[in-house]
Structure formats: C-alpha cells, structure tokens
C-alpha positions as a Markdown table, in Angstrom:
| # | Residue | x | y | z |
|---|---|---|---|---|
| 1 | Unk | 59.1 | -37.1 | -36.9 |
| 2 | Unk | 55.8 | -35.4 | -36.0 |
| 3 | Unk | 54.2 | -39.1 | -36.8 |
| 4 | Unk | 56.4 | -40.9 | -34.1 |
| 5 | Unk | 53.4 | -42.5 | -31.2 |
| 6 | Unk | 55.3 | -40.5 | -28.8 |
| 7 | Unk | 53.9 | -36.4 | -28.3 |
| 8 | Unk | 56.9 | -35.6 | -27.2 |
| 9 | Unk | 58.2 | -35.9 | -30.0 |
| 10 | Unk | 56.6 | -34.1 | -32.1 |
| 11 | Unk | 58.9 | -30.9 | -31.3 |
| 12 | Unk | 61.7 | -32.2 | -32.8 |
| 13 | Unk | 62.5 | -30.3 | -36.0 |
| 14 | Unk | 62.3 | -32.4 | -39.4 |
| 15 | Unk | 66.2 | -31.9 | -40.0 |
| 16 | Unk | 67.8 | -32.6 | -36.5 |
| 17 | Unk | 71.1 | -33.8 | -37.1 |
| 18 | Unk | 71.6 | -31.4 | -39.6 |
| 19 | Unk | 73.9 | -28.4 | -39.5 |
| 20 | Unk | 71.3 | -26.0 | -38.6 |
| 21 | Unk | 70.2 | -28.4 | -35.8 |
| 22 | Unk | 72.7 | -30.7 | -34.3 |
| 23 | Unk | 72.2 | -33.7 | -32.0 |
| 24 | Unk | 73.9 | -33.3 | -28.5 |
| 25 | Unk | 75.9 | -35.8 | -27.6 |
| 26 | Unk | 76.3 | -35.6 | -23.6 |
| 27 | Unk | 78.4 | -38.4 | -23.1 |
| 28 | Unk | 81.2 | -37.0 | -25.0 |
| 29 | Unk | 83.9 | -35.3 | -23.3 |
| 30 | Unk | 84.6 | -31.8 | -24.1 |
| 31 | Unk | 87.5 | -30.7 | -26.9 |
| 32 | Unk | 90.9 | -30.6 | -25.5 |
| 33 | Unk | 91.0 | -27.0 | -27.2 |
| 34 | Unk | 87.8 | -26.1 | -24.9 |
| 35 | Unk | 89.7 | -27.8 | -22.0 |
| 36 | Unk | 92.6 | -25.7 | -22.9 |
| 37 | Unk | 91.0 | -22.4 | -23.1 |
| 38 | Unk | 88.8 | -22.7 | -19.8 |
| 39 | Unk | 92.6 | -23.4 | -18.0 |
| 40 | Unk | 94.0 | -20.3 | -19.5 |
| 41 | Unk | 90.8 | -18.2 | -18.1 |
| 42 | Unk | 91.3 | -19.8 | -14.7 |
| 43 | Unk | 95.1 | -19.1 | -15.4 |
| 44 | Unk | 94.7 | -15.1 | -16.7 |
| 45 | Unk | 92.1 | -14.6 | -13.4 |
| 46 | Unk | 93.9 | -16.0 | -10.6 |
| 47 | Unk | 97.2 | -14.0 | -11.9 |
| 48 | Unk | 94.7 | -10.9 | -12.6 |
| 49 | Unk | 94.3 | -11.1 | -8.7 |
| 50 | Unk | 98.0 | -10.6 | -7.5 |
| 51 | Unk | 98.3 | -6.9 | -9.4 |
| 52 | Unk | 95.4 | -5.6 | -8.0 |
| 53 | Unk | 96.8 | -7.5 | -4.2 |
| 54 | Unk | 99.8 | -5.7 | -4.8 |
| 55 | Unk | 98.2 | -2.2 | -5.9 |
| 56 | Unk | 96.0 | -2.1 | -2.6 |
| 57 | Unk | 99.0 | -3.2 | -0.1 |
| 58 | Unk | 100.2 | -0.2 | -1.4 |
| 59 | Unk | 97.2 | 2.1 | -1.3 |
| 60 | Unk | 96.5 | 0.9 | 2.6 |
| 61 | Unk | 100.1 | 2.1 | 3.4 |
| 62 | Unk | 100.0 | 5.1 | 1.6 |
| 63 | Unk | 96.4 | 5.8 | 3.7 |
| 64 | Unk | 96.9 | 4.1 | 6.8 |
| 65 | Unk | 101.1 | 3.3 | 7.1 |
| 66 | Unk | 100.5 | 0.1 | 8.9 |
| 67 | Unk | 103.3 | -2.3 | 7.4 |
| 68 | Unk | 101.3 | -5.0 | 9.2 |
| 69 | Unk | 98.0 | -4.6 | 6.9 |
| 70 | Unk | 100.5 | -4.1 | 3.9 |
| 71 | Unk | 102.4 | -7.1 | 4.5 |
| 72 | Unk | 99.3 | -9.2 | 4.9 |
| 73 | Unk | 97.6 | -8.4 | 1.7 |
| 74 | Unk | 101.0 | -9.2 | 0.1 |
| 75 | Unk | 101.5 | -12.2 | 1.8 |
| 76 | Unk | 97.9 | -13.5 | 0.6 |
| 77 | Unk | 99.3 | -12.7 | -2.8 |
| 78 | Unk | 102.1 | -15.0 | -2.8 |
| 79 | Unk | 100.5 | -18.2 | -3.2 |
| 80 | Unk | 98.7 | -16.8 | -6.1 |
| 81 | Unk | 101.0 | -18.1 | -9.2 |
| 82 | Unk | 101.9 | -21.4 | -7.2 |
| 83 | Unk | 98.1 | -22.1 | -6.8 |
| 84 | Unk | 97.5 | -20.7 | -10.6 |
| 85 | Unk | 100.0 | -23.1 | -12.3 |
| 86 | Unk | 98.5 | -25.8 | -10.2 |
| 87 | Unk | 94.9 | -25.3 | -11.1 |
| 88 | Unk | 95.6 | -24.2 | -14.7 |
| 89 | Unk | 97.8 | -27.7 | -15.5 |
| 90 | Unk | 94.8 | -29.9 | -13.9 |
| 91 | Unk | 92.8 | -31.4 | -16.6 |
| 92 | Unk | 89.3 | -33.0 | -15.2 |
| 93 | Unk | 89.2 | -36.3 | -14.5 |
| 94 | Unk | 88.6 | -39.0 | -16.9 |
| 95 | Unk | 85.3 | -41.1 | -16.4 |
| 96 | Unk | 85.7 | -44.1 | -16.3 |
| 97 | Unk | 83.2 | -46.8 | -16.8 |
| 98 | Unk | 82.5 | -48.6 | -14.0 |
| 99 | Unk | 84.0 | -52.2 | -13.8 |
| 100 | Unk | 81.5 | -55.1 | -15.3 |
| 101 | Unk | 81.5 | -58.0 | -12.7 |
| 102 | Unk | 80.9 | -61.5 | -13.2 |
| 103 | Unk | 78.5 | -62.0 | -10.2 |
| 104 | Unk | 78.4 | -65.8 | -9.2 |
| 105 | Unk | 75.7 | -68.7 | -9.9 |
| 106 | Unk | 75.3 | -71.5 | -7.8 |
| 107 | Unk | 76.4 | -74.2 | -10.1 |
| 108 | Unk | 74.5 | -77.6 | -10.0 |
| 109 | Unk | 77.9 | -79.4 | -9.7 |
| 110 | Unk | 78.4 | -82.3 | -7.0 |
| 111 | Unk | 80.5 | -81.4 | -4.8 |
| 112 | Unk | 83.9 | -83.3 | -3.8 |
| 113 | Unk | 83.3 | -86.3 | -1.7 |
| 114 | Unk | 83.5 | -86.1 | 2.0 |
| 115 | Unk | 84.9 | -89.2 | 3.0 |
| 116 | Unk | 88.0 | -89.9 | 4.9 |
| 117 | Unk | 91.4 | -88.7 | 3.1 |
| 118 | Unk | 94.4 | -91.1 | 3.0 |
| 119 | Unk | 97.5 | -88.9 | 4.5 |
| 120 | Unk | 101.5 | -90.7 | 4.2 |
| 121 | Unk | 103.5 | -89.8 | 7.0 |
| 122 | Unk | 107.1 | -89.9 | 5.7 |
C-alpha cells in the first residue's frame, strides 16, 4: 500500500485487515450483545439513583424534620423503575435506507386525440 498514487495512503499499515489491524466497518450496526449490555448499564444507573433518593429523604428528616422536603425527594424517586424499564427495553432505531424512487421522464408518446367524444344517452 505505500505505492498507491494517493499520500494518504501511505499510513495504512501493510496487513490492515488482519487480526492485528482490522478494517472498521461503520455502517454495520452494533452487536445485539453490545446493545444488551449498554441497556443493563442504563438499567443498573437509573435504579442506582432511587437508594441513594431514598437514603437522603431520610437524612433531610433526620436534619431538618420537614416531611414536605422528605416526601419530595421520595416522590422524584418513584418514577425511577417505571422510566428504567422503559429506557432499558428500548433498542435504537433501525436505519433504514431511504426509499429509491422512480422519478418521471417525459415520454415522447402522442398523446390521445382531442377531438369530439361520441356519448349514448340511454
């Protein structure tokens, strides 16, 4: 490769394909074992925040014994699992490739007469 016209390519290693020097492929979509894993992280850090919710409701009581402030930071907890589930079973969206369309010619073909048309009145 470090005889191709183009410089740029002369920084391409001799073996690229190879196991030591793979070619990226960035129109393939990601492993549905990648896809998997990143869903349980989102999963494990949006359930990570309801403990710690819960843990300071209960340290602002302790400090400050306002139910209200308590009850607020618990109540911002409660959506937590709901929205969890929801954003760890959505999978990103398939891409599509866009629609090929037929766009259309002007034909050269005569077009129908334009003389007077026989009607039958029954």
């Amino acid at each position: 490769m470090a005889n191709h016209p183009d410089p740029s390519w002369t920084d391409l290693p001799d073996d690229l394909g190879s196991s030591r020097h793979p070619v990226l492929i960035t129109a393939a979509r990601r492993s549905l074992a990648e896809e998997q894993h990143d869903r349980i992280v989102k999963y494990t850090l949006l359930m990570g925040c309801r403990i710690p919710c819960l843990l300071i409701a209960g340290y602002t009581y302790s400090i400050w014994e306002s139910a209200w402030i308590s009850l607020s930071i618990i109540l911002i907890s409660v959506p937590l699992p709901w929205m969890a589930v929801l954003i760890a079973n959505d999978r990103p969206p398939i891409k599509r490739p866009k629609p090929q369309r037929k766009v259309p010619r002007m034909s050269n073909a005569p077009e129908l007469p334009r003389g007077e048309h026989h009607t039958v009145d029954g």
